[in-house]
N, C-alpha and C positions, 0 to 999 in steps of 0.2 A: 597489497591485497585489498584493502578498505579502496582507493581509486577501482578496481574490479569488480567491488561488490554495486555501485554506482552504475557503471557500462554495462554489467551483466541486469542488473533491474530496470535499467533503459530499454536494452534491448529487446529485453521477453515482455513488458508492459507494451512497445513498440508493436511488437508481433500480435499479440492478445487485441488489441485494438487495432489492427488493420482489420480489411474486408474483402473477405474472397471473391473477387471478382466474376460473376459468372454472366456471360461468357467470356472468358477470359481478353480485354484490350491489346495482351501482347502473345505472343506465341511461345511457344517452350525454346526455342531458338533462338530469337531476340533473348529472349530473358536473359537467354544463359550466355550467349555472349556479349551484353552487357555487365554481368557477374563478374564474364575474364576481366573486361574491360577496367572495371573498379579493384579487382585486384590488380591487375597490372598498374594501374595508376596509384597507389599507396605501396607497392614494390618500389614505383619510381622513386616517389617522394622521401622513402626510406634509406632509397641507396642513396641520393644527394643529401638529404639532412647529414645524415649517420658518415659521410665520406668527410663532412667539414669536421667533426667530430674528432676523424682518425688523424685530418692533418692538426687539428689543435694539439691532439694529445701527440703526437712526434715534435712538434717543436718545444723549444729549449726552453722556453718564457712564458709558456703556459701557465699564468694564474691559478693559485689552488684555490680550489674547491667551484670557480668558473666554469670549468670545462662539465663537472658533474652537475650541476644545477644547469646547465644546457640539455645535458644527455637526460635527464628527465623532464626535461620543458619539451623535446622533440617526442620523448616515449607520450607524455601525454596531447599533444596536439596530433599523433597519431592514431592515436589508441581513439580520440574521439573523429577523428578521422573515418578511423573503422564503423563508429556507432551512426554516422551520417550515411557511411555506404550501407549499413542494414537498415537503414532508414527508407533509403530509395528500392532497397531489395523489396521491402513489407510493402510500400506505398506505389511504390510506380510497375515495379516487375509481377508485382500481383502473387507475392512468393504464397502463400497464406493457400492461394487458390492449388498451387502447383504441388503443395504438400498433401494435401488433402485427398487429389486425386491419389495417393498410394495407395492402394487395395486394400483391406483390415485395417493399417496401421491411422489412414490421414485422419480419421477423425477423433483420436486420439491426443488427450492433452499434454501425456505425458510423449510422446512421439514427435508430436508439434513443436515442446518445446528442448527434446534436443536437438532436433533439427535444426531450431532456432541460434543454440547457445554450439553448434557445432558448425555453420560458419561463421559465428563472430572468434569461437577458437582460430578459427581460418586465416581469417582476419587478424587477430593478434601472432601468429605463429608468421606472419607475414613481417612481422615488426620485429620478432623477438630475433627472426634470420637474418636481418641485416643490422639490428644493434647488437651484436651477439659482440664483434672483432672492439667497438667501444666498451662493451658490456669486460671484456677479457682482460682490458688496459685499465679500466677504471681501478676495476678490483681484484686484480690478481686470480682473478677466477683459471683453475687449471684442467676445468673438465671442456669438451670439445663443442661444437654448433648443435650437433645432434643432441647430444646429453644435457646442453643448457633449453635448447625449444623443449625438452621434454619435461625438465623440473616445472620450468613454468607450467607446463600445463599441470603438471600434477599437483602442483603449489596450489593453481588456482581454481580448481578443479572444485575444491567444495563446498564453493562459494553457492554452488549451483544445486549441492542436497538438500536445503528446504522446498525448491522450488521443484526440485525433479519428487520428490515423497509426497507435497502436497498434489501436484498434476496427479500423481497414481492412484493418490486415496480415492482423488475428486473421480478418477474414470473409473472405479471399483464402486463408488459411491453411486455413477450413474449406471451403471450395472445392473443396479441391486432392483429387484422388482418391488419397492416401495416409495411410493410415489410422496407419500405425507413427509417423510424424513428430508427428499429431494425440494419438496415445497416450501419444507424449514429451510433448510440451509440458504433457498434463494433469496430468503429474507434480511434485511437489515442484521436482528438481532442475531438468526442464523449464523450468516454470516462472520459473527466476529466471536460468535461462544465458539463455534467450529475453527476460526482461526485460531483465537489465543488460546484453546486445549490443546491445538495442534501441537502449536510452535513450544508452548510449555513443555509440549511430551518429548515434542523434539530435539530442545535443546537440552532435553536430560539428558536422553541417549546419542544424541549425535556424538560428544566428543570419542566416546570409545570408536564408532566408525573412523572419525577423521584420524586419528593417532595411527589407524591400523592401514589403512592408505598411505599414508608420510609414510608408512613402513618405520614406528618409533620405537624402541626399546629401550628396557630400561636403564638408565645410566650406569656404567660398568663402574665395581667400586675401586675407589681410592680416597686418601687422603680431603682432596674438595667435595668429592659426592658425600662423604660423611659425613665432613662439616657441616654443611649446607643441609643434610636432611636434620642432623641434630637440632641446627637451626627452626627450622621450620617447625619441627616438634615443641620445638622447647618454647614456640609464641602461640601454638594451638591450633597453625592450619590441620582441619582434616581433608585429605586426597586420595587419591587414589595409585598415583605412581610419579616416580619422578624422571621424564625418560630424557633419552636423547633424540636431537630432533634433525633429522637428515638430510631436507632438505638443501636441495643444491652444494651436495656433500657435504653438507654440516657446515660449508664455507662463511656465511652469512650472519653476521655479527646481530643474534636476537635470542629475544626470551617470550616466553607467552605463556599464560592460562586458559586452559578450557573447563567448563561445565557449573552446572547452576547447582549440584548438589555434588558432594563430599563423593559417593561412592561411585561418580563416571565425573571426576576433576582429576585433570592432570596437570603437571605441570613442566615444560619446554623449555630446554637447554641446547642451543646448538655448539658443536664442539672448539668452530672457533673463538667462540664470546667462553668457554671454558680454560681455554688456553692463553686466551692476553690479560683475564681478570684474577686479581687473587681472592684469597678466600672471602675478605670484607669485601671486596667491592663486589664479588657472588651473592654475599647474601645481601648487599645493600641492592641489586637486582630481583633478588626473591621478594624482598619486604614489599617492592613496587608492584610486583605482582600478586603478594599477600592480599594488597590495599584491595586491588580489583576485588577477589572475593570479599571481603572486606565490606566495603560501602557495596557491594551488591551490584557492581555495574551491567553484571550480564543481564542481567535481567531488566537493567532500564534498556539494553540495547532493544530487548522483545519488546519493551512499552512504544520503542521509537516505531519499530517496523509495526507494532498493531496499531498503532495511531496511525500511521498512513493508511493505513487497510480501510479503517474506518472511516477515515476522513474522504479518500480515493472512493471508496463504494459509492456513498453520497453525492461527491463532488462529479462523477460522470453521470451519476442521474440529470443530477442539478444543470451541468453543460448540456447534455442531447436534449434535454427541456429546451433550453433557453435557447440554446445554434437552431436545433430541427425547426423550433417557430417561425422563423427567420425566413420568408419568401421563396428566395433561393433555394432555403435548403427544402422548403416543404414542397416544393415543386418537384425534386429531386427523388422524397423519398415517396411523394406517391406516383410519377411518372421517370422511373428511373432510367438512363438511359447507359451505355456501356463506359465504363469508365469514370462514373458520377459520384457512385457511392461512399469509395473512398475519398472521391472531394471531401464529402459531410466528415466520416471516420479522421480524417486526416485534421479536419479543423478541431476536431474533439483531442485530437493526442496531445498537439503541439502545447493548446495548456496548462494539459495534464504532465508535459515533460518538463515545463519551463515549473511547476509546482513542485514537481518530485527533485529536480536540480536543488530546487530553494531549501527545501525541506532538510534535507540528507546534505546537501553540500554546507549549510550555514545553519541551518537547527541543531539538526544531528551533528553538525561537525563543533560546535559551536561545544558540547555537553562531554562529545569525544577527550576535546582539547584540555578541559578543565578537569576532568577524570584522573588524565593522565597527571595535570598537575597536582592535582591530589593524591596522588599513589607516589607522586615524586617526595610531597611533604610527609606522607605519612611514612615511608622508608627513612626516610632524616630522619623523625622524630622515634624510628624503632631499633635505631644502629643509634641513637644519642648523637648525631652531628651529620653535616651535609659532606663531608670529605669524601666518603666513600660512594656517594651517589653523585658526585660532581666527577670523580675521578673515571670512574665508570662511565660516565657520559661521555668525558673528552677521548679517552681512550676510542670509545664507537665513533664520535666524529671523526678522530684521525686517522684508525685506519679501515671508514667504512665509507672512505672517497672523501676525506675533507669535505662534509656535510654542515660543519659547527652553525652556519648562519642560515640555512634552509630551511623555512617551517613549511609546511603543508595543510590543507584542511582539517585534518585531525589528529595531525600533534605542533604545538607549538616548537619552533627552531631549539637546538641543544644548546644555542645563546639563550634564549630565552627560558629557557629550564634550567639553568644554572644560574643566571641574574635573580630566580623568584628564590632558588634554593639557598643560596648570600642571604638574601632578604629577610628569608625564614631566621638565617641563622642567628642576625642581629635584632630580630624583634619575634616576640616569643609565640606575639598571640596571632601572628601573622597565619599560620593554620587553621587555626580559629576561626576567621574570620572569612577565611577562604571555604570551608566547610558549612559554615552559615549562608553564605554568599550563593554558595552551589546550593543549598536543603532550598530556599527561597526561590528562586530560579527553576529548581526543578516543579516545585508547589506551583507556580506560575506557568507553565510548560505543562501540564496536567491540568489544570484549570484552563489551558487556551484549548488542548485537547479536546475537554468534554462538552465545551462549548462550541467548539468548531463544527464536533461530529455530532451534535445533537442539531444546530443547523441546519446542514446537508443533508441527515439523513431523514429528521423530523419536523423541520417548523415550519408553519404557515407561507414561508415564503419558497420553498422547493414546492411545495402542493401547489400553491401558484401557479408557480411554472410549469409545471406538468401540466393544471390544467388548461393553462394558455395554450400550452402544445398542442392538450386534446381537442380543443376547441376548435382551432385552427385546422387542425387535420378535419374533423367532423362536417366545416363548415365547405372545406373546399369538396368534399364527397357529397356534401350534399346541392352545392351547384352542378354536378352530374346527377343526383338523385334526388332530388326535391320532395320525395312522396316515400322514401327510405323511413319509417316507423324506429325500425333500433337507434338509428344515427339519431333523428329528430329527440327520443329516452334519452339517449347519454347527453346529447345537446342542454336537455331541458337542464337534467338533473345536476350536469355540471353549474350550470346559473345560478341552481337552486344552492347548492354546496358553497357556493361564493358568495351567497347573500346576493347576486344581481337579480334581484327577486323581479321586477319588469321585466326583463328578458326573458325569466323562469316562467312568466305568468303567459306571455304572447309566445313560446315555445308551446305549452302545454296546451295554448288554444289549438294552434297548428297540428298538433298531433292529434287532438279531438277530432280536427274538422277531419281527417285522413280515417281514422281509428274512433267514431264515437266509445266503440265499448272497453277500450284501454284502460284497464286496472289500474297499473300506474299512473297512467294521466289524470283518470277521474278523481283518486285517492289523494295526488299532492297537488294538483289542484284547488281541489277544498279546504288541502290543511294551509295553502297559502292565501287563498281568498277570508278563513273564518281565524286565524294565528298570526301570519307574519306578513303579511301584505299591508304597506300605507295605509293609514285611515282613508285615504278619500281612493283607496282602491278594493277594499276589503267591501265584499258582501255575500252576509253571512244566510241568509234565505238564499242563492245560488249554490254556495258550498254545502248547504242540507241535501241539496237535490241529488249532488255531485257525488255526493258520499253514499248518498240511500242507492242512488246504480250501484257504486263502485260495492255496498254490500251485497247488490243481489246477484253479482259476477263472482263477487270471492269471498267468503266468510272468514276473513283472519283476524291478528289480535290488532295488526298494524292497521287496518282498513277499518274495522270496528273502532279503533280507538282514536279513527277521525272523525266517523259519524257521533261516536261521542261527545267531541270536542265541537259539533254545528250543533246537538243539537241542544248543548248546554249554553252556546252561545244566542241561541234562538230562543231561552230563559224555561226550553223543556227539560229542565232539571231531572224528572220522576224519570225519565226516559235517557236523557244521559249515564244516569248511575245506572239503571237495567244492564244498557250497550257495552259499562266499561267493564260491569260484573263477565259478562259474555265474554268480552277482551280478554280481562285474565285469566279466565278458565283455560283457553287456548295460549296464554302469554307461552313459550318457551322456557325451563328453569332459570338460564341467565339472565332473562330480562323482567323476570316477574317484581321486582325493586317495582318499574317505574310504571306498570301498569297499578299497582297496589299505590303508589302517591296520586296518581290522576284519581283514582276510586274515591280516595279519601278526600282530593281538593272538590269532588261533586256533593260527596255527601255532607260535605262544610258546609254546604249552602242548601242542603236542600234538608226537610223533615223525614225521609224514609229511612227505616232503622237498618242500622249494617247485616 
């Protein structure tokens, strides 16, 4: 499920950052039988992998646990198989454009993105049909092709209800005929108060949906259900029910926790991990699960996924800055030609995918790994000895396909969880230290967090780029328009905003010569000829002049309180403090601070009483 969650946030971040081609490059005919075509080709590659498979496992000499470390080396080069062919679906087939055209439904986020996550189901049901006959032999599995593609999907199914709840709110959001609330949310900080309330609320209430889908109930009583709840009581988890968990009839040797609060926490038992374990090695699987709630993991998972959020927001600003400046691309986005667009979109994904791989496959997996080692130590240390969490372990290695030496991104191998559980046993503080180890790591992981997303989303060096973008845009509209007034304002004002105060200054001539009576122009102008202009470019008898137009076009506190500023420079004091008293009669209530300190630095210097 965790590889799922991976390809499913690929996928739809895929989708989200393509670009609707319009007028659509390829035809609805092309597309779609190039569609066949990618299915048919990962049908191919399914049947040959999956066929070497069937003859390993019929021969006599088959190596254990080989054959099954194959059989998921092929599900996963398949499975990212699948994520390349929706890769070419979003980018080259121009799917994005072919959704959209649906009547009511295509402009819809939440529409869009099961369309999206309903052919990558496609696409996996494509994999799960021919490893079904490996899938059967590995593990004893005794229900039929049809009943196994369906668990999966139903398994994997809700991986996809943050993302299907957030599209819905988001299209009800843009519904709403209030436009201020829509302006927040487009915002940085919008954006992440809106997400992390989301996902907090979500992952209150989610577990009761997902339980109720697995179709779980509650553990029918006997002799281990007892124990085991006794158990749990008797160390003070509070939950909410303890059920069974049915997936792929129960066959599948697992346990799990859900939920961030007591009164929507469950906790998962499937019937065959009830029938090979006895009562200690039960609860030494509970206490592991205890830990989870415990040290609080769920809730660093939501820190993982808002840290991307935040980081991601940022970071595609930051890239279509930095790509779109780029010749090529800005040729592209003001002379766009069929089929181009997505050139630029497509060069913005690739290093948004190759970050989110990094992130989630080696951050996140990285914090995954050691969680679990922690819930490993802390079940020894709640049963007094590793025996029965060692025992529990081999027992699922042996008969969950000879697994013992397989680790994955986000759990270390059942060799390696029982070498650290030894370890524990012979040295005491070895918990200890692995619990400080992880507190520090995560304190640093939080720290690289808020620095990362403060960055992207806030520092001098994103604004940069941006304005290098706008510059660059502005400059090439204005080689078609030379005599363009707004372009020539944003021109200036960007120079201005960057300290390239020469440029700012021969900007704002240009605009004068075009616009003598330009408010704008006249007013910062002045304030850079008599404030922040070079000494051997400042002159402050021009910016008097420049300032007294710019007041008899517009009476404001910003415009007044440049003629102030010449003409306090020009040593007419008595007349400065008049101009700034003016200022701040009109200041605005939040800006009245910094008219009220100019007042008071004229009257410093000057004899007329406040």
């Amino acid at each position: 499920m965790f590889n799922a969650v991976i390809y499913f946030i690929v996928v739809l971040l895929t989708f989200s950052l393509s670009y609707p081609e319009e007028p659509s490059p390829i035809t609805l005919a092309d597309a779609f039988s190039l569609f066949l075509a990618g299915c048919l080709l990962l049908a191919l590659c399914g049947r040959v992998w999956f066929r070497g498979i069937e003859r390993a496992l019929s021969s006599a000499n088959a190596p254990e646990g080989v054959i099954t470390r194959q059989y998921h080396a092929i599900v996963t080069r398949l499975s990212i198989m699948g994520v390349v062919l929706f890769f070419f679906d979003a980018f080259f087939l121009n799917l994005k454009y072919w959704v959209e055209m649906v009547p009511f439904l295509g402009k819809l986020s939440l529409f869009q993105g099961v369309v999206a996550a309903a052919i990558f189901f496609l696409y996996l049901s494509i994999i799960w049909f021919f490893s079904y006959a490996s899938y059967r032999e590995i593990f004893s599995a005794p229900f039929s092709r049809q009943s196994y593609i369906f668990y999966q999907i139903q398994f994997h199914f809700p991986v996809l209800f943050p993302w299907l709840a957030l599209s819905a709110t988001t299209d009800l959001i843009g519904a709403m005929p209030f436009s201020g609330i829509r302006s927040f949310l487009n915002s940085g900080e919008g954006q992440l108060i809106y997400f992390t309330s989301f996902m907090l609320i979500l992952m209150t209430f989610m577990p009761k949906w997902i339980q109720k889908w697995w179709r779980c109930k509650p553990l029918p009583r006997g002799q281990k259900t007892e124990a085991i709840r006794e158990f749990l009581d008797s160390h003070g988890l509070k939950y909410r029910d303890l059920l069974r968990w049915p997936i792929f009839e129960g066959k599948v040797l697992t346990a799990g926790i859900m939920g961030i609060v007591a009164r929507f926490r469950y906790i998962l038992l499937t019937d065959a991990l009830l029938e090979i374990l006895s009562v200690e090695e039960l609860k030494a699987v509970l206490a592991h699960e205890m830990a989870h709630a415990k040290y609080k993991h769920l809730l660093f998972y939501i820190l993982f996924f808002g840290g991307f959020v935040v980081i991601s927001y940022g970071l595609l600003d930051f890239l279509f800055y930095t790509i779109a400046a780029h010749p090529y691309f800005l040729k592209i986005l003001m002379h766009p030609r069929p089929g181009q667009m997505n050139t630029l979109y497509l060069t913005m994904t690739l290093p948004m995918l190759l970050i989110l791989i990094i992130y989630f496959r080696f951050i996140m997996g990285f914090f995954m790994r050691h969680f679990e080692r922690q819930a490993d130590l802390y079940s020894a240390f709640v049963m007094r000895t590793s025996r029965y969490t060692i025992d529990a372990l081999e027992k699922i290695a042996l008969l969950g396909g000879k697994i013992r030496d397989m680790p994955s991104w986000h759990h270390f191998s059942i060799k390696q969880r029982v070498e650290a559980l030894i370890r524990a046993e012979r040295d005491p503080l070895f918990r200890k230290r692995h619990n400080t180890f992880l507190a520090l790591t995560i304190l640093l992981f939080i720290s690289f967090l808020i620095g990362v997303g403060w960055f992207v989303n806030f520092s001098q060096i994103k604004r940069g780029a941006a304005d290098q973008f706008l510059t660059k845009v502005i400059e090439q509209r204005l080689a078609e328009e030379p005599n363009n007034v707004d372009l020539l304002t944003a021109l200036a004002m960007i120079h201005h905003r960057r300290k390239r105060l020469e440029e700012a200054l021969n900007t704002y001539e240009r605009l004068l010569e075009i616009a003598p009576n330009h408010t704008v122009a006249l007013n910062n102008l002045a304030w850079l000829l008599v404030v922040e202009a070079p000494e051997g470019l400042r002159d402050v008898r021009r910016a008097l002049r420049l300032a007294q137009r710019a007041v008899e076009l517009e009476k404001s506190s910003v415009v007044l309180d440049t003629l102030a500023e010449a003409y306090f420079a020009n040593g007419m004091v008595a007349q400065a403090i008049e101009t700034a008293r003016e200022a701040l009669s009109l200041a605005p209530k939040e800006g009245r601070q910094y008219y009220e300190n100019q007042l008071k630095k004229f009257l410093s210097h000057g004899r007329v009483s406040p």
